[in-house]
GUMI-823522 format. One record per residue: y, z, x of N, C-alpha, C in turn; residue in three letters. Coordinates in steps of 0.001 Angstrom, whole numbers, padded with zeros to 6 digits, always signed. Example, Ala and Ser with C-alpha at 12.3 -4.5 7.8 and 13.67 -1.06 7.14 Angstrom:
% GUMI-823522
-005690+007800+013190-004500+007800+012300-003300+007800+013200ala-002250+007080+012850-001060+007140+013670+000030+007870+012900ser
//
This chain:
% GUMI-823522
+146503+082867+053965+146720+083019+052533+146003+084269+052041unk+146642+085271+051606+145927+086567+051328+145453+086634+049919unk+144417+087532+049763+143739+087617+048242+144625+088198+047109unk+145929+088067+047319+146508+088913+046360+147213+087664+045694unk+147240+086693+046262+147856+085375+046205+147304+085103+044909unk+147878+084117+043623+147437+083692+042969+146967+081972+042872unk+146614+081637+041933+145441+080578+042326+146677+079190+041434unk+146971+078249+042642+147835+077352+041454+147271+075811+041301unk+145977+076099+041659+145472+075013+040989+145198+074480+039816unk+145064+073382+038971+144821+072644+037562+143714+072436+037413unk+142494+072430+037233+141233+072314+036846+141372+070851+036172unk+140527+069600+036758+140900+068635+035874+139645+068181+034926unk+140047+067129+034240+139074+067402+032978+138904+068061+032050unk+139344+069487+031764+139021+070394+031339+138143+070837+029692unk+139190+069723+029385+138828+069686+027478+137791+069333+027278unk+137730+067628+028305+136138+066703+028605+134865+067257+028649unk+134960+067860+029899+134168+068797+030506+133564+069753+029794unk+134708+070723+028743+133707+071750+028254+132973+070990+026917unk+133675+070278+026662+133193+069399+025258+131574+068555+025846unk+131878+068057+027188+130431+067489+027920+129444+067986+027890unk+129773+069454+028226+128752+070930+028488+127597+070851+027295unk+128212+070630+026234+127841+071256+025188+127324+072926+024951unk+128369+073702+024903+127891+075066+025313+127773+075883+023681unk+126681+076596+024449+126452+077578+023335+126261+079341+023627unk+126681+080144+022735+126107+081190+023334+124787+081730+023674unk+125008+082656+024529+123467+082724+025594+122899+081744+026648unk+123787+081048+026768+123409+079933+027749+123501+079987+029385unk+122928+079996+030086+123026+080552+031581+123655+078777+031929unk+124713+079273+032837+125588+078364+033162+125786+078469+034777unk+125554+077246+035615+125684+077327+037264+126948+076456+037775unk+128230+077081+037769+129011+076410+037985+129167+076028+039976unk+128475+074935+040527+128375+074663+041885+129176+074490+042402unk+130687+074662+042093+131694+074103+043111+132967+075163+042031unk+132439+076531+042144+133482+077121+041194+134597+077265+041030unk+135574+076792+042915+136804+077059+042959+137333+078454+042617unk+138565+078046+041610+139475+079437+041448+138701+079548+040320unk+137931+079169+039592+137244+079316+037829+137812+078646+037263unk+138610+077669+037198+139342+077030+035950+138394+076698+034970unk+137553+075895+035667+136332+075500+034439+135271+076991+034007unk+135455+077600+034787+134619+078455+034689+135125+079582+033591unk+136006+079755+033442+136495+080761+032641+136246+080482+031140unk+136360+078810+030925+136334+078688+029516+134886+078577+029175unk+133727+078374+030402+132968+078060+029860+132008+079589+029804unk+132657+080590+030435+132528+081859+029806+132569+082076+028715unk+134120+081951+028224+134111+082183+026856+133170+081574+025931unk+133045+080501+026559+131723+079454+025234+130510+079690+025135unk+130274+080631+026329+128615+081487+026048+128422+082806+025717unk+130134+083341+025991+129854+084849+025071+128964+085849+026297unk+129372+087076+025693+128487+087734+026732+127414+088233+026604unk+126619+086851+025965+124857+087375+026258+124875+086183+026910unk+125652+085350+027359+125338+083957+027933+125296+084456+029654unk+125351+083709+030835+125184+083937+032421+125704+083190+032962unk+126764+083541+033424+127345+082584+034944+127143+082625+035821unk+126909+082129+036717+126858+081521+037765+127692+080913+039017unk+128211+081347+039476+129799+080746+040085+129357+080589+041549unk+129372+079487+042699+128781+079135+044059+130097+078365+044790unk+130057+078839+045854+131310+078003+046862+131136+078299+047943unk+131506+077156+048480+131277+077534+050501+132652+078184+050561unk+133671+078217+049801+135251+078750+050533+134989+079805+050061unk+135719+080934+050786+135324+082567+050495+136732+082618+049879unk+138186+082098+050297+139131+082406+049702+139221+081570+048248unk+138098+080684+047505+138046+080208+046344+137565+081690+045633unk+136926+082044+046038+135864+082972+045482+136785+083833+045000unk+137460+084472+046112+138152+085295+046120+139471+085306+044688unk+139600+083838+044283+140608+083112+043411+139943+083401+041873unk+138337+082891+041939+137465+082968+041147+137514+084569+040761unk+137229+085649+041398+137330+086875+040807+138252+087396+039815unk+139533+086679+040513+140774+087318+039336+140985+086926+037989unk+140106+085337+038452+140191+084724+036995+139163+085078+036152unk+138276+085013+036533+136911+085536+035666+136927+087078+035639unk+137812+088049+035703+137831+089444+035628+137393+089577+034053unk+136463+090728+033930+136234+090921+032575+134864+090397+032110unk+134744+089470+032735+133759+088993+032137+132164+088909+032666unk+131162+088570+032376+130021+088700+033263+129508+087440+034103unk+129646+087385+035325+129151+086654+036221+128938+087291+037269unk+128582+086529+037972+127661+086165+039511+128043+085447+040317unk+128627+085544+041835+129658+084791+042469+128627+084609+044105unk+128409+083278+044216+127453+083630+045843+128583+082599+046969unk+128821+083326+047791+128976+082216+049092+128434+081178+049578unk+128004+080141+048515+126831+079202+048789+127609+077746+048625unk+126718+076906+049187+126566+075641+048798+125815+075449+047529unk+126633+074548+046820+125426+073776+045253+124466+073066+046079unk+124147+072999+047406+122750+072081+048320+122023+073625+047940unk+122303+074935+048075+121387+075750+048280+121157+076544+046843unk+121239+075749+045916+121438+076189+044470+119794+076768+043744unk+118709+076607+044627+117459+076521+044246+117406+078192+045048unk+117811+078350+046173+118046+079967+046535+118559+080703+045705unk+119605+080731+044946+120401+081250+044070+119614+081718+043096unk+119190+080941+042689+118675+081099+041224+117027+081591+041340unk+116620+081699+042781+115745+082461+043269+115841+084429+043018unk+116858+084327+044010+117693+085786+044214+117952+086102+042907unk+118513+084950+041548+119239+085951+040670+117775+086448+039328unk+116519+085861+040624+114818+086186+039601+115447+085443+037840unk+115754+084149+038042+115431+083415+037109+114525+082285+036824unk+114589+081602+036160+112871+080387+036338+113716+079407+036550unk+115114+078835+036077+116224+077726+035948+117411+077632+035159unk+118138+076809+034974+119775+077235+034269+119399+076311+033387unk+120735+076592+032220+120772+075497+031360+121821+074430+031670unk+122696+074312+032239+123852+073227+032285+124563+074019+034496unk+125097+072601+034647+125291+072772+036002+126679+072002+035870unk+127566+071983+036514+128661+071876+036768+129240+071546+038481unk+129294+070349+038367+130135+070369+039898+131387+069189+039594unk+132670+070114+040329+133576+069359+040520+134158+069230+042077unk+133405+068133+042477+133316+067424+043537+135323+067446+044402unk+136335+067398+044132+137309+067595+044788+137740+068514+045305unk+138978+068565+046037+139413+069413+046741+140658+070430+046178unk+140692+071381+045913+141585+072610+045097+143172+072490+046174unk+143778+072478+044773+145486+072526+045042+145539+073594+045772unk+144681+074857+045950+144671+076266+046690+144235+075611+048148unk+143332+074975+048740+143008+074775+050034+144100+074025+050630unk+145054+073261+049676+146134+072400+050246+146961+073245+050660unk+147073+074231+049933+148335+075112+050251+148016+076199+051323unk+146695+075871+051853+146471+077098+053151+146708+076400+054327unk+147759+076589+055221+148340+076410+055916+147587+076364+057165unk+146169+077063+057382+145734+077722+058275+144140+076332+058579unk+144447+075633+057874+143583+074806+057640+143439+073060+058087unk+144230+072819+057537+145330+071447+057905+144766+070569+056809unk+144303+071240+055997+144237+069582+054215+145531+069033+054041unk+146504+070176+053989+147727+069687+053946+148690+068403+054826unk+148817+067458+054907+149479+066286+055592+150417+067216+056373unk+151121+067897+056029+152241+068118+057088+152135+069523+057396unk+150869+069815+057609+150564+071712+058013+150293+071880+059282unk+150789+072687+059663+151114+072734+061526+149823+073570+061855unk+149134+074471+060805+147926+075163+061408+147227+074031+062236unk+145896+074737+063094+144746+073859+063284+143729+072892+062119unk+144201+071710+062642+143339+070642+061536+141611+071056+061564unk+141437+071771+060471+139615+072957+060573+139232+071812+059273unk+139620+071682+058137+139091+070922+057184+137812+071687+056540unk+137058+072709+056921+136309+073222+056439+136122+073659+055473unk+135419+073667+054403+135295+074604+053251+134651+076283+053489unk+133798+076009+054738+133620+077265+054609+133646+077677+056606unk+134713+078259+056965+135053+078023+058364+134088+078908+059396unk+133137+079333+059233+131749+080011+060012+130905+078855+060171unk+131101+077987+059821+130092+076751+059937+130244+075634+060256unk+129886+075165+061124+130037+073714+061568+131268+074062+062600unk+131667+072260+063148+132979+072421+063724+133992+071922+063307unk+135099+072474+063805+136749+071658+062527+136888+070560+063353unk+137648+069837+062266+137926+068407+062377+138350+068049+063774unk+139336+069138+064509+140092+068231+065744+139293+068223+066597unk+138140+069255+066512+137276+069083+067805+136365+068050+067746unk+136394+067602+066358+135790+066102+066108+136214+064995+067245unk+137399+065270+066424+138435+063852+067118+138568+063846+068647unk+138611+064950+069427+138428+065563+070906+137105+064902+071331unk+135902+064975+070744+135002+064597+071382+134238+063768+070888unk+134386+062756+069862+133937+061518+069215+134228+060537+070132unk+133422+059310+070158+133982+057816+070617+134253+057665+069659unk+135246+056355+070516+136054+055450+069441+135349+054558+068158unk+133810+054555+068702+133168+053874+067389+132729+054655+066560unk+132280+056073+067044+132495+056652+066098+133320+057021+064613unk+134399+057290+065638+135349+058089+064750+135587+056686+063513unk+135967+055299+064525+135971+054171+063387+134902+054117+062154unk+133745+054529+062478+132538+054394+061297+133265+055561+060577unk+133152+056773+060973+133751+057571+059992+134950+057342+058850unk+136040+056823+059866+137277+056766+058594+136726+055240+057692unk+136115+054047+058453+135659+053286+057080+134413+053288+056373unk+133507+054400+056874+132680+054301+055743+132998+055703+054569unk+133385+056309+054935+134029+057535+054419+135284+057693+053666unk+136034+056426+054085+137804+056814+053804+137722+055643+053515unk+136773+054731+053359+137079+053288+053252+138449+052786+053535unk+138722+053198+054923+140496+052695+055425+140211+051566+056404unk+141128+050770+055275+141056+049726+056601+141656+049122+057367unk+142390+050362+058189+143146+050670+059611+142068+051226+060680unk+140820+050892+060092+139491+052316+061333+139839+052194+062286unk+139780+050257+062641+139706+050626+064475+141085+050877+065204unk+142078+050451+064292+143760+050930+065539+144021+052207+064909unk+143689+052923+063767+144082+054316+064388+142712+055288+065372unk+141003+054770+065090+140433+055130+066212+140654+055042+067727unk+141175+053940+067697+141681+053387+069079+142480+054121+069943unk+144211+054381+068455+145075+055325+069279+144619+056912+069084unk+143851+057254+068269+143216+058452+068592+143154+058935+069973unk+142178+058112+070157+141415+058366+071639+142558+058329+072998unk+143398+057067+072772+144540+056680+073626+145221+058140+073655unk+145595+059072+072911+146772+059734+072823+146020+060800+072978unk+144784+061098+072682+144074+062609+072890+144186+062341+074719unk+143824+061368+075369+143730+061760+076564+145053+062268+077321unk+146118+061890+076346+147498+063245+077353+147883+064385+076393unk+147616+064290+075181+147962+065588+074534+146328+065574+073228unk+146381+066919+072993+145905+067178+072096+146005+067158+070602unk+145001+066843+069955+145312+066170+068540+145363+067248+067782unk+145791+068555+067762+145384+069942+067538+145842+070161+065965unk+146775+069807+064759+147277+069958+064050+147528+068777+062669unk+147453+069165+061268+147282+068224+060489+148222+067008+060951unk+149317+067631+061105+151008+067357+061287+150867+066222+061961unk+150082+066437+063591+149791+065840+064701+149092+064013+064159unk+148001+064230+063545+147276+063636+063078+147858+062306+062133unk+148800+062730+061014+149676+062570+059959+150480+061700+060894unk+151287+061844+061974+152009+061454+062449+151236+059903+063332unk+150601+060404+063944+149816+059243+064917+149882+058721+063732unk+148546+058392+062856+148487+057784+061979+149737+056577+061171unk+150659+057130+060893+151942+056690+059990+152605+055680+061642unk+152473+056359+062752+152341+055513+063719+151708+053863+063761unk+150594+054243+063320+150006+052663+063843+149479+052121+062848unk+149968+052315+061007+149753+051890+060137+151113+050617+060005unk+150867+049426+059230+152097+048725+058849+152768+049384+058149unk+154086+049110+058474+155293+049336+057359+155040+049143+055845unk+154490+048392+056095+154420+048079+054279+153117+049313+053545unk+152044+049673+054229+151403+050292+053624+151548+052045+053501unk+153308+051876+054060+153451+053247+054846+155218+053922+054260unk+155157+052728+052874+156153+053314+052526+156235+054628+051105unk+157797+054333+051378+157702+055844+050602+157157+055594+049038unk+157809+054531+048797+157468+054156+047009+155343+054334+047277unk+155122+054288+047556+153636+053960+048117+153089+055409+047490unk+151883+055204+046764+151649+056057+045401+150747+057433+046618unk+150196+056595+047483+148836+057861+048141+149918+057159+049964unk+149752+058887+050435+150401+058860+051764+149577+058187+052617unk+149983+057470+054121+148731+056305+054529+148032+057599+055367unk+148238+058753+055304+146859+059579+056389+145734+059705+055221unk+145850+059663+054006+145280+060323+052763+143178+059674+053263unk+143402+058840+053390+141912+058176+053644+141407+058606+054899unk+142484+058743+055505+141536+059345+056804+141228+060756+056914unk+141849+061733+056542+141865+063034+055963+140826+063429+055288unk+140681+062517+054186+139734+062399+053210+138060+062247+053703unk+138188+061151+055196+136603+060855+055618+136409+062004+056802unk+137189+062307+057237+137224+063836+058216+136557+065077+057272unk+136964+065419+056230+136738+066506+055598+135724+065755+055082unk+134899+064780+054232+133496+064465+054340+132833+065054+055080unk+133154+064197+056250+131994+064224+058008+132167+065986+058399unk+133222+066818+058177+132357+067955+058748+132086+069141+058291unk+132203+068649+056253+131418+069252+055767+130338+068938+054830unk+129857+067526+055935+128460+066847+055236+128631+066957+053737unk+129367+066511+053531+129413+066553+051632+128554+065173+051528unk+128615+064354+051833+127512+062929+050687+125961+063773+051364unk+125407+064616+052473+124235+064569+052729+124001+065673+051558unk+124910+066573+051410+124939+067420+050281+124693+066806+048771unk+125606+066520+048704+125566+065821+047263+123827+064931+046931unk+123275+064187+047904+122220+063589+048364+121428+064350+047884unk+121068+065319+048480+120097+066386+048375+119900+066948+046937unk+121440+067515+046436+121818+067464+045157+120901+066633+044530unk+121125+065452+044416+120841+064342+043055+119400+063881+043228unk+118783+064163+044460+117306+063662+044680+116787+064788+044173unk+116692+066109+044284+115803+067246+044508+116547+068541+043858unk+117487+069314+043950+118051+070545+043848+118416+070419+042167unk+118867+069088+041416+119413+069443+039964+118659+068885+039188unk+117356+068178+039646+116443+068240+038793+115553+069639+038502unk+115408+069980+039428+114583+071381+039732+114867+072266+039560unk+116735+072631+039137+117167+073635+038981+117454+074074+037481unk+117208+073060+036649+117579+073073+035128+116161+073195+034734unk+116915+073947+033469+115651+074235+032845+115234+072934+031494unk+114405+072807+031155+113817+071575+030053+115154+071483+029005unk+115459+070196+028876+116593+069550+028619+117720+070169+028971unk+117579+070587+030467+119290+070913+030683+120286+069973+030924unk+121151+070388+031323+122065+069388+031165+123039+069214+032790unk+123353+068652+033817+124374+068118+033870+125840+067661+034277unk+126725+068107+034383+128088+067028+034486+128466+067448+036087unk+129043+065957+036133+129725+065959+037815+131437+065156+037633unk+131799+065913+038304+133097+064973+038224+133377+064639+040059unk+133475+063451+040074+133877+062938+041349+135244+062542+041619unk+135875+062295+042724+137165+062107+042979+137086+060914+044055unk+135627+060231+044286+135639+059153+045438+134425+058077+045078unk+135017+056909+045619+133772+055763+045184+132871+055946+045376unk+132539+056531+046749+131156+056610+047258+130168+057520+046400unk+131036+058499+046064+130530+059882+045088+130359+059020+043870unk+130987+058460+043416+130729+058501+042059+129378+056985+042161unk+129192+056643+043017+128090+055609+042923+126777+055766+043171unk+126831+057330+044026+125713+058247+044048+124864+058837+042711unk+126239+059147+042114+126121+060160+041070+125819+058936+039995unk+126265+057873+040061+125670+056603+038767+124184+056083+038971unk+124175+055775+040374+122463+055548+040409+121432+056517+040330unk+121509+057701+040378+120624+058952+040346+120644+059264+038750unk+121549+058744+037773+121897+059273+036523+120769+057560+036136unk+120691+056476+036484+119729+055755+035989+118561+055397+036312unk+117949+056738+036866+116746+056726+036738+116267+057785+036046unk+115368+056805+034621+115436+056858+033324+113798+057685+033115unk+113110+057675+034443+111921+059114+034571+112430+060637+034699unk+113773+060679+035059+114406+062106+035466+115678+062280+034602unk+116168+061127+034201+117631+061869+033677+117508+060667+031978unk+118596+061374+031356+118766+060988+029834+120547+060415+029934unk+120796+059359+030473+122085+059072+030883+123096+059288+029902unk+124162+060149+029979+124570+060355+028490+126654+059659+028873unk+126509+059138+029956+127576+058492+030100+127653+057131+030706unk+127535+056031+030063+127201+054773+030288+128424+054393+031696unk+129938+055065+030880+130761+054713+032065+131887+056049+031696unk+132346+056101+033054+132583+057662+033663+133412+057986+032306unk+133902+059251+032527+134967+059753+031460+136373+060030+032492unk+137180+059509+032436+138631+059520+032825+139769+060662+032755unk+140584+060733+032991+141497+061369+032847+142562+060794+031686unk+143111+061392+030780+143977+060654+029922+145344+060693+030649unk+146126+059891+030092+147681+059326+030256+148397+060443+030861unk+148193+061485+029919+149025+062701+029910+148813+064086+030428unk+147214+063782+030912+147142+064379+032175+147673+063880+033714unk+146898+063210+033761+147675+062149+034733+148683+062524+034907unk+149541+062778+034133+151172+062838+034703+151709+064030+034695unk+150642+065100+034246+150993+066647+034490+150290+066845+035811unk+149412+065995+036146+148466+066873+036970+147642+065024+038165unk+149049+064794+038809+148233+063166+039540+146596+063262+039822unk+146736+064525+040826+145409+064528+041578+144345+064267+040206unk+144521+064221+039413+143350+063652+038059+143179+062435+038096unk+144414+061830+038282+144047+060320+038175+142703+059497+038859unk+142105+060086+039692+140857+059532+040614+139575+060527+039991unk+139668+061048+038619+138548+061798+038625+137495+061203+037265unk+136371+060966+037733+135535+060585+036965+134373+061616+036719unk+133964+061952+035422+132935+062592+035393+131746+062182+034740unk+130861+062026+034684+129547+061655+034302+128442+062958+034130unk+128092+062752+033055+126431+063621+032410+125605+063243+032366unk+124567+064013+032385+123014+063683+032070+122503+064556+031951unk+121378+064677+030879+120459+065555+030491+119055+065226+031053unk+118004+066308+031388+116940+066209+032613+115772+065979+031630unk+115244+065004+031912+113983+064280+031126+112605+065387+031330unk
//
């Protein structure tokens, strides 16, 4: 996917979100999971240019998405993880931010890179990576995991509960061919799922959970996020900063609820998540699973 490409992802939340922020001008803003900028652009505009952005991503071709959109305006773009958000704001010789931003899902742009395998039916190598210099991609997972492994992975991760017969035929079918491709994967899978959970009327495709705990596991996102909510976003805001996460998974969002009630570090400012409305939802599905939650730092 080349940089000239434009970015066709939906930013979800959007209205929520900047209304969550509470933004003002001059406000130094750390958007941790910047994507193409969707959120980021408006919340430019809402600090004006004496305000500071901040924009961080492990994908270099987000970044790359992020530039065109934020052209014009003043920010700061690092190849980082929001785990390494306390470096950042080292390098950019500041003391801390005022408001933080992470939107925890996966961009309509990584689906559409072919070269990757997010996509269910993408013939590239299944890599799953956000940022592909690091770590190892998914199939070499599946190549050299046991079978109890790989089972802990898709149900504590994908909470699917097919773990052990598609771990099983994993393993069965890697030993005469290779599991090399999303496509590959997609297919086994829809293989040894029931009929009934595998039809077409059927709202989420049946690889979607296992896909989902693969791209977890090998880009450590909950040890990330972890790190996040114990240590990195208390420390990184400055006195009453602020804040918002939007999650797209149970596990995430139960992280992000117990770290928001403890009432020595955070000012819980969302009792229960904020949703997607009706009419997003139906412009934009991938919203339907997104919850976001705030808090301001005690």
């Amino acid at each position: 996917m080349g940089n000239s490409a434009s970015s066709v992802h939906l930013p979800v939340l959007l209205r929520e979100t900047i209304q969550q922020l509470q933004l003002s001008e001059g406000l130094t803003v750390l958007d941790g999971t910047v994507g193409a900028g969707g959120h980021s652009s408006k919340i430019m505009e809402a600090i004006g240019p004496s305000g500071n952005l901040i924009g961080l991503d492990r994908d270099q071709m987000m970044l790359n998405f992020a530039k065109q959109k934020l052209e014009g305006g003043s920010y700061q773009l690092f190849q980082k993880s929001y785990a390494e958000m306390n470096d950042v704001i080292t390098e950019c010789q500041i003391p801390g931010v005022d408001r933080i931003l992470l939107d925890l899902g996966l961009s309509s742009d990584q689906l559409a890179d072919d070269q990757r395998g997010f996509s269910f039916d993408s013939t590239g190598p299944l890599d799953l990576r956000f940022d592909t210099t690091q770590g190892k991609p998914a199939w070499k997972l599946l190549e050299k995991s046991s079978e109890e492994k790989l089972e802990n992975i898709f149900h504590e991760y994908g909470e699917e509960r097919y773990s052990k017969q598609i771990a099983q035929k994993i393993v069965l079918t890697r030993n005469q061919n290779q599991i090399h491709s999303a496509k590959d994967l997609s297919h086994l899978i829809q293989d040894c799922t029931p009929r009934s959970s595998n039809q077409k009327s059927a709202k989420k495709h049946p690889a979607t959970r296992v896909f989902q705990a693969l791209r977890i596991a090998v880009n450590q996102e909950l040890e990330q996020l972890e790190t996040f909510l114990k240590k990195i976003a208390h420390e990184s805001l400055n006195p009453d900063g602020l804040v918002a996460i939007i999650s797209f998974h149970s596990l995430e969002d139960r992280m992000v609820k117990n770290a928001f009630r403890d009432k020595s570090r955070w000012k819980n400012l969302t009792s229960k998540p904020i949703i997607a409305s009706p009419a997003e939802s139906r412009i934009n599905p991938r919203a339907r699973s997104a919850k976001l939650r705030v808090a301001i730092k005690v």
